[in-house]
Each structure stands twice: as C-alpha cells, then as structure tokens.
N, C-alpha and C positions, 0 to 999 in steps of 0.2 A: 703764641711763641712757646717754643719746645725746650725747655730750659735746662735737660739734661745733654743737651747738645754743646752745653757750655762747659771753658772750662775756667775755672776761677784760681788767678795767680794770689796768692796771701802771702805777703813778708812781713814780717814784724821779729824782732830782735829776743824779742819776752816769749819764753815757751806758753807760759800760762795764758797769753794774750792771745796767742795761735789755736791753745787747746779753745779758749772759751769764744772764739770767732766760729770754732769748727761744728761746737755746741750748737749754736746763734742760728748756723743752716744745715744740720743735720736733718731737719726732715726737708730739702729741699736738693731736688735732683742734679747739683752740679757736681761737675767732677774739682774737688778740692786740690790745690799743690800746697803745698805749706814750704816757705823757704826763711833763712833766721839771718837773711842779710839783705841789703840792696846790692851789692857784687851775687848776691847768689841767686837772687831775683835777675840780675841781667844774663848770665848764663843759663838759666830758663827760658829766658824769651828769645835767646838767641837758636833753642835746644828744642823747640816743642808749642804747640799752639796753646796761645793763650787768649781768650776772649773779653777777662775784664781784670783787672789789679787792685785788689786792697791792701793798703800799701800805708804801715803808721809813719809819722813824719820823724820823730825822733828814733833814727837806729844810730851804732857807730859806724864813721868812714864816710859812707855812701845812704844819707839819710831821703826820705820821702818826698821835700822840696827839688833836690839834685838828680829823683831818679825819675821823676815827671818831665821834668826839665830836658836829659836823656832823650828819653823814651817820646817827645813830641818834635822833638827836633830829628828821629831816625824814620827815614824812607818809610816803612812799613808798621812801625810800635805806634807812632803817633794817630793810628786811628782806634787803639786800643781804650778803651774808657779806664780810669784812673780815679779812685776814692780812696782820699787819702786819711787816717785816723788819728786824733790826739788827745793828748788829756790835754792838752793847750787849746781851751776854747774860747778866747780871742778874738775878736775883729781883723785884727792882723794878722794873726796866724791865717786863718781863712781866708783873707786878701788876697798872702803872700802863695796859699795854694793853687788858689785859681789860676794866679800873674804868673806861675811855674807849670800852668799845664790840666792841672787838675781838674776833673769834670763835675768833684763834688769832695764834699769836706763835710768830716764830721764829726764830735766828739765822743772821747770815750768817759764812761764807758758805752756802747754802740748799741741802740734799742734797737734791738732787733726786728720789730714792724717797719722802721724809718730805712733801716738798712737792707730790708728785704725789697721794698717799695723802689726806694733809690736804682737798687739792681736792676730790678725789672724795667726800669724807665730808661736805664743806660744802655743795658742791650737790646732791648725793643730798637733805639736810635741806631746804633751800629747797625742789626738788621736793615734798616732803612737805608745808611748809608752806603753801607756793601751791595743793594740791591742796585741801587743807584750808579754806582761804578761798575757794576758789570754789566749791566747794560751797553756798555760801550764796547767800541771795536779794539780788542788788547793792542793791535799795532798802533792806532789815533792815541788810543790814552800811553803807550807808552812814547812816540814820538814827543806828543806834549809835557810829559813828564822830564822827559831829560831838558827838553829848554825851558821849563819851569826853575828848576834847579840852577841853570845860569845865569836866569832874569832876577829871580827873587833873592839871589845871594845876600845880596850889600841893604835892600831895603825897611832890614827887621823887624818883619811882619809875626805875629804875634801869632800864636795857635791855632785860634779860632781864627782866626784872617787867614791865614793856610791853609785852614779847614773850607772855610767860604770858597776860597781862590781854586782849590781842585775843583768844588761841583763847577764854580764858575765854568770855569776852562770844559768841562764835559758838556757844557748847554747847559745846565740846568737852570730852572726857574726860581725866583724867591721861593715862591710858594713851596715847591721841592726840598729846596736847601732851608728852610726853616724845619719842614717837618725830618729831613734828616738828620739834622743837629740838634734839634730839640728847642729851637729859637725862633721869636717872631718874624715875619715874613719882614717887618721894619728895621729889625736888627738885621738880616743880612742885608737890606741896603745900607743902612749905617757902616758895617762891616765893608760891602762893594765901594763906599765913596772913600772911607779910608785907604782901601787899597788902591784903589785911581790915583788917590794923590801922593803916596809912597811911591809908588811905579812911575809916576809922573805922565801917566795916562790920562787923556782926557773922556772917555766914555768905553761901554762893556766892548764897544766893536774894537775900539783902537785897542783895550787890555787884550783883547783875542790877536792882534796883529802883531804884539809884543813874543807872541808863543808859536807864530808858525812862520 
C-alpha cells in the first residue's frame, strides 16, 4: 500500500494538538490538511479529497461525535474512515464513537505506534473496499443506489449495516465483505440478518428484489 497517495484530514480545535499530531507523522508520506473546526472540516470534504479523518471529539459547535455522524449518513464521506481522538478515555466515550460512526477511537495523548498501525489498517480496508465497488458496472451500481436510498430510508440501519447492505447489493460474498470492512465473515451475516429483518425481508434473494 502506497501511502503517500493518501491524503489525511486532521481537525482538532487546539493548535498545539494539530502541531504535535503533525510531529506524530512527519516521517510518514501522507499529505497532511490541518483544519481548527468540525464546520471547517466539512467544507474540506466538500472542497477536496480526503481519504481518512482524525478528527478530536471535543471541538466548539460542531464536535467529533456530530461530525462522524454527518459524514456516515452522506452519499459519498460515509466510506471515509474516521479516528476520532480524546483525552476522555472512557468506555462510553469510546461506545458513543463507534454508535456515531467511528471506525476507531483513541486517546490522547495518541502513541504514535498505535496510531500509525491503526492508519494503516483503515486504509488498507477502504483500498479493499473501493476495489470492490469498482468492479461494478457504474450504471448497475448507480441504478441500485438510488433505490437503496428510498428503501432504506425509514429502516435505521446503522453504519456498518449500510456499509454491509452496499457490498451486499453489488454481489458480494461474506468472505469479501468481511475482508473489506475489516470484519469477520460471522459478523457480516450477523450484520446481513439484521438487515433482513429491519427491511422486513426474508432472505439475500428477496433483499435484492427489494432494490430492482
């Protein structure tokens, strides 16, 4: 994995939080943005590619919980990987990350072996994932995509059940969608039966007949 191909979104409110994250990966080839809000964080991502977000949870306004939140519920952010940072290290803070979107949580202050690691294993998965959706025919997956969007509305399926429910919809296998998400092949059937029963589908054929 070529990892100056990446490019890494940083919010955090605290200048000196920002300078010593920038410390943390300076020998490490990604291209840095640094922004000192969650509003200035979403005008970047509306503005410019972004491939991963570290992102602390206490900013003002528009804090770290609220911007995962955002960002997994939008068409296109929601496949962005999201590590959110705090000096709040918690059970519940780290619950409430996840339950918001979050693909990892950590506190500060952020070891920089744990956080280099982390990285690497977040977009190694997006790698996987985006390989995996492009494989597909742009007009099939975009068809499916708009009637995904008027099926799934009312059902309130959960990130990672979103996340499941696209490979789903593409073909994809457990075996696939576990190694794209970074989950066991058990979890996405865990994942696939929840979402049968929110959609009130009774098996993978009839959720496919829900979408064409």
């Amino acid at each position: 994995m070529r990892t100056e191909h990446f490019v890494v979104l940083v919010a955090d409110d605290s200048a000196s939080a920002r300078e010593s994250m920038g410390q943390l990966l300076a020998r490490d080839p990604y291209v840095l943005h640094m922004v000192d809000s969650g509003e200035t964080a979403l005008r970047a991502l509306s503005s410019q590619r972004v491939d991963l977000l570290l992102c602390d949870v206490v900013m003002p306004r528009l804090g770290g919980f609220e911007l995962a939140r955002i960002m997994k519920s939008h068409a296109e952010w929601r496949f962005i990987p999201i590590i959110l940072t705090s000096a709040l290290d918690g059970q519940d803070d780290m619950v409430r990350g996840i339950e918001a979107g979050a693909d990892d949580f950590l506190p500060k202050p952020v070891d920089r072996v744990l956080l280099r690691a982390r990285m690497r294993a977040l977009l190694r998965i997006r790698d996987h994932y985006t390989a995996l959706r492009n494989a597909v025919v742009p007009d099939v997956e975009a068809l499916v995509m708009q009637r995904r969007e008027r099926v799934i509305g009312p059902a309130n399926l959960t990130a990672r059940e979103r996340a499941v429910l696209d490979l789903l919809l593409l073909g994809r296998r457990h075996v696939d969608i576990a190694r794209a998400l970074g989950i066991a092949s058990r979890t996405s059937k865990f994942h696939q039966a929840s979402i049968l029963e929110k959609l009130g589908a009774e098996s993978r054929a009839d959720l496919m007949r829900l979408f064409t």
